[in-house]
C-alpha positions as CSV (number, residue, x, y, z in Angstrom):
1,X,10.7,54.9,-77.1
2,X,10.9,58.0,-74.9
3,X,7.4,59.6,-73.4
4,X,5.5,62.1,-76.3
5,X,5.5,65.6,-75.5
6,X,2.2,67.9,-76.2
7,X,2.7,71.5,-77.8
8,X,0.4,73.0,-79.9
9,X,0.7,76.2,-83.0
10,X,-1.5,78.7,-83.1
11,X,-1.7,82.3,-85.6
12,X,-3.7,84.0,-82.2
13,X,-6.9,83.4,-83.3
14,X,-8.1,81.6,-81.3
15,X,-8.0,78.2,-82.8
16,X,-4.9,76.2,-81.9
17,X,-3.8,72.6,-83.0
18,X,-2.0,70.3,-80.7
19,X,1.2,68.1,-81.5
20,X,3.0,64.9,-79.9
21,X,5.9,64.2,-80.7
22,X,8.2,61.7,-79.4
23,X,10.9,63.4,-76.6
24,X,14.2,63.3,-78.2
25,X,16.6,65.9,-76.0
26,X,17.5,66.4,-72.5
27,X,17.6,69.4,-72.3
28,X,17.8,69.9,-68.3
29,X,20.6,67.0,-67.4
30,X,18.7,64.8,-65.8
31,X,19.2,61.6,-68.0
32,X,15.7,61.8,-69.3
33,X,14.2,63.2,-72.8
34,X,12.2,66.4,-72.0
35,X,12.0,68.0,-74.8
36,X,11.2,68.0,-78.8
37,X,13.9,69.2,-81.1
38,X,12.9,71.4,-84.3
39,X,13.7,74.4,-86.2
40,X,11.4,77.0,-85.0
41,X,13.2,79.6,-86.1
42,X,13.8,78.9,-89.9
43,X,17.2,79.1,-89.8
44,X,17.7,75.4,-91.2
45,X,18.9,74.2,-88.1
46,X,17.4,71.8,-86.4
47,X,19.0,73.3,-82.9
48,X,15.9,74.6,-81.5
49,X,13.5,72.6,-78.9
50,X,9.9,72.4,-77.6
51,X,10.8,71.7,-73.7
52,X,8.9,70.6,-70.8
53,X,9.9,72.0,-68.1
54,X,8.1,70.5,-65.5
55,X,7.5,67.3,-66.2
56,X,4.0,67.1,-67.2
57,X,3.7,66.0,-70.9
58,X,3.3,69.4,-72.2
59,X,5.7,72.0,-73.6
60,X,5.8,75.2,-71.7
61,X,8.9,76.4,-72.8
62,X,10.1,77.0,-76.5
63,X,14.1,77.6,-76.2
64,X,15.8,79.0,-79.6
65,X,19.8,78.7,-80.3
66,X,20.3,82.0,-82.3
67,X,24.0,82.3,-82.2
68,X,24.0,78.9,-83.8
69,X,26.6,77.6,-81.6
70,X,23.9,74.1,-80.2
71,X,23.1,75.9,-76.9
72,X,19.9,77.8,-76.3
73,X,20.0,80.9,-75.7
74,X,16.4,82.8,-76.1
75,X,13.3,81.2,-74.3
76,X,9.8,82.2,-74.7
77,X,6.4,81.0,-73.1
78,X,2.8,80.9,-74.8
79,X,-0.3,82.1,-73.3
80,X,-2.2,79.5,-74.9
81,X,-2.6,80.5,-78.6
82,X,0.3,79.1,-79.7
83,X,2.0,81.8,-81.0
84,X,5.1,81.5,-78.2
85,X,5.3,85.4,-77.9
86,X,6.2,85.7,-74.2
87,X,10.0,86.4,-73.8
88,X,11.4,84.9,-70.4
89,X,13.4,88.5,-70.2
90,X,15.4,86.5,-67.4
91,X,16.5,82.6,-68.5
92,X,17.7,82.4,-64.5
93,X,13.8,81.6,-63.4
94,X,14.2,78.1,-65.7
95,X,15.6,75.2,-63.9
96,X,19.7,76.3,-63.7
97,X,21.1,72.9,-65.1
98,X,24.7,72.4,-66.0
99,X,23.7,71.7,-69.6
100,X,21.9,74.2,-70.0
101,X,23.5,77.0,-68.2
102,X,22.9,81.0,-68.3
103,X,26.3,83.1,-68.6
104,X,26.9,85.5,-66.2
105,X,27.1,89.6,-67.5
106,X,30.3,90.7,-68.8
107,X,30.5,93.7,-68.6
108,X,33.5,94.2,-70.7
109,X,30.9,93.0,-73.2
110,X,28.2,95.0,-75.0
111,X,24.7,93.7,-74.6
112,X,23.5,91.4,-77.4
113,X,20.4,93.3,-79.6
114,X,16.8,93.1,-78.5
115,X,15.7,90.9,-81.5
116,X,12.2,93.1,-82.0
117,X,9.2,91.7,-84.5
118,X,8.0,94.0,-87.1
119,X,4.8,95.2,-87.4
120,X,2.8,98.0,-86.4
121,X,4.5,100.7,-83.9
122,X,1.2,100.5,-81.5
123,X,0.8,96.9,-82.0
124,X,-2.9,95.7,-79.5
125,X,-2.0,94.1,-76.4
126,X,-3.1,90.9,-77.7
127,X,0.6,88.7,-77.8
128,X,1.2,87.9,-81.2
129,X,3.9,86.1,-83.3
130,X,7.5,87.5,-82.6
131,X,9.2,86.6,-86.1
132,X,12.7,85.7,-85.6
133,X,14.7,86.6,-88.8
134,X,17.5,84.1,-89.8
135,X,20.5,85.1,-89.8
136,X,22.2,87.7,-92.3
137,X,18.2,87.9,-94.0
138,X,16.1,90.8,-94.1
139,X,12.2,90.3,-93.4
140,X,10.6,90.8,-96.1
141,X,7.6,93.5,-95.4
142,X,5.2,92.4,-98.6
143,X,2.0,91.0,-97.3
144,X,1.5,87.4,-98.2
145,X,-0.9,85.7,-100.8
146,X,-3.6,84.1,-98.8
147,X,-4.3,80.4,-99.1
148,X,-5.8,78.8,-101.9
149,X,-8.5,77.2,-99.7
150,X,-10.0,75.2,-103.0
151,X,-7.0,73.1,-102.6
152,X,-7.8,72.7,-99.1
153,X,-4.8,74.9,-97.8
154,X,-6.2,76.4,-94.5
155,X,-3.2,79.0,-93.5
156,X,0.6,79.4,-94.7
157,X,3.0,81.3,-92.8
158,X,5.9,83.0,-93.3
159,X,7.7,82.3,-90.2
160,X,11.3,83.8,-90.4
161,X,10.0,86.7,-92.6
162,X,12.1,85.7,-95.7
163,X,9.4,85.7,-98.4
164,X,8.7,82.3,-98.8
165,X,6.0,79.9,-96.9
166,X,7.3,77.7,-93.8
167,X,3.9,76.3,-92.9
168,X,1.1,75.0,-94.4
169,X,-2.3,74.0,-92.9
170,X,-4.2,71.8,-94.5
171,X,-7.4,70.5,-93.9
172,X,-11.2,71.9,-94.5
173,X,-13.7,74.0,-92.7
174,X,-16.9,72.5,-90.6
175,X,-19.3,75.0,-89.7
176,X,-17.0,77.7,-91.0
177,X,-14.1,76.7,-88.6
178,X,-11.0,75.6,-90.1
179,X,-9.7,71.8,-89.0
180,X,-6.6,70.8,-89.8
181,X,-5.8,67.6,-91.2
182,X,-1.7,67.8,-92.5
183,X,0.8,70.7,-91.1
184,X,3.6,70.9,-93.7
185,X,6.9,72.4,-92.8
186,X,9.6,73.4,-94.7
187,X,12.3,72.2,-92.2
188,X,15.8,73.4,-94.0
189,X,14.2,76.9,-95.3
190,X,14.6,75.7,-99.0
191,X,11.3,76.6,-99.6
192,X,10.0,73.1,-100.2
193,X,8.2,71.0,-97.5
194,X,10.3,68.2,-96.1
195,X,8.3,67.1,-93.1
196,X,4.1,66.8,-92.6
197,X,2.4,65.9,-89.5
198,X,-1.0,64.6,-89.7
199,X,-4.1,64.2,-87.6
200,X,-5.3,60.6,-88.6
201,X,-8.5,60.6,-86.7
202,X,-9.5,63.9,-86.3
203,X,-9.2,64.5,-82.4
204,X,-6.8,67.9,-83.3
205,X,-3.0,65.6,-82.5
206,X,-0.8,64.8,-84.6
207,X,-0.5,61.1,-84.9
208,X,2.1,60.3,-87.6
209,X,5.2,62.5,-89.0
210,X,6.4,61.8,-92.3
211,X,8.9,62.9,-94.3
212,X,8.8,63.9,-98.0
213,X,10.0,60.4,-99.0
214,X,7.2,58.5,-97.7
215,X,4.3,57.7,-100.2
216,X,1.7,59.6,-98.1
217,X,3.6,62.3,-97.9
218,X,1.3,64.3,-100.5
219,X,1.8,66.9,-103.6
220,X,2.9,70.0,-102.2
């Protein structure tokens, strides 16, 4: 089984949980697994990746395929609250792989759109989430229901601004701060979870994934 990679979610609160999930791409040619495929995006694709660049266990680099075409082209960082909101403006300063190689300008070609996330025109300078609508979707601008914590839901999120819950966090709070237990995600965008991670012993990594056909799966 190839090496687990670490990367960890966060809403930029402070209060992050950490992932390990087994390496299942190469995404830098060099015959190894370094990186974690998922859709981060909400697109229903799973075409998008958690990579570690460097070799060191622990995703640095989250790399999106928005043209849909199984090559990434939009990378971001995280500056550790695991809300990936940096945008590497220049894909050139990543290791230049031949799998994963950066076109040169055309400039016969117009530019492609900034993708820009909603929210308030004077935003703080705190990073937050950059939401990353799917394609031919509009973001929907209503504010969502918060979590019914009596059912031990911690957050939900939204994350490609279509109206309907991606993530949930489930789990309970210990001196008033939440710890998650189960992350549900809602894989295909159907609006139903297909996928839940869970934190067996507490220590804030996901030990098992399971899907929704598995027993222990839960009632969501």
């Amino acid at each position: 089984m190839d090496a687990g990679i670490d990367y960890l979610f966060g809403l930029g609160d402070g209060h992050t949980t950490t992932w390990v999930s087994a390496a299942d791409a190469d995404l830098d040619g060099d015959g190894r697994a370094d990186a974690v495929m998922l859709d981060f995006d909400g697109d229903g694709r799973r075409d998008d990746a958690m990579w570690d660049t460097d070799g060191d266990g622990t995703a640095d680099v989250t790399a999106l395929d928005t043209d849909d075409d199984d090559l990434p082209d939009t990378f971001y960082r995280d500056g550790g609250t695991g809300v990936w909101g940096q945008l590497i403006a220049d894909p050139a300063t990543l290791r230049s792989t031949p799998d994963i190689a950066v076109a040169p300008d055309d400039p016969a070609l117009d530019p492609p759109p900034v993708r820009e996330p909603p929210g308030d025109p004077d935003p703080s300078p705190d990073p937050g989430r950059v939401n990353l609508p799917a394609p031919g979707t509009e973001p929907d601008e209503s504010e969502p229901d918060e979590p019914d914590e009596s059912n031990g839901v911690l957050r939900t999120e939204d994350l490609d601004g279509d109206g309907r819950v991606d993530v949930e966090l489930v789990g309970s709070r210990r001196a008033g701060i939440p710890v998650a237990e189960r992350l549900y995600v809602d894989e295909d965008g159907d609006g139903r979870f297909d996928r839940v991670l869970v934190d067996e012993d507490g220590d804030g990594r996901a030990d098992v994934s399971l899907d929704d056909r598995s027993p222990r799966f839960g009632d969501r």
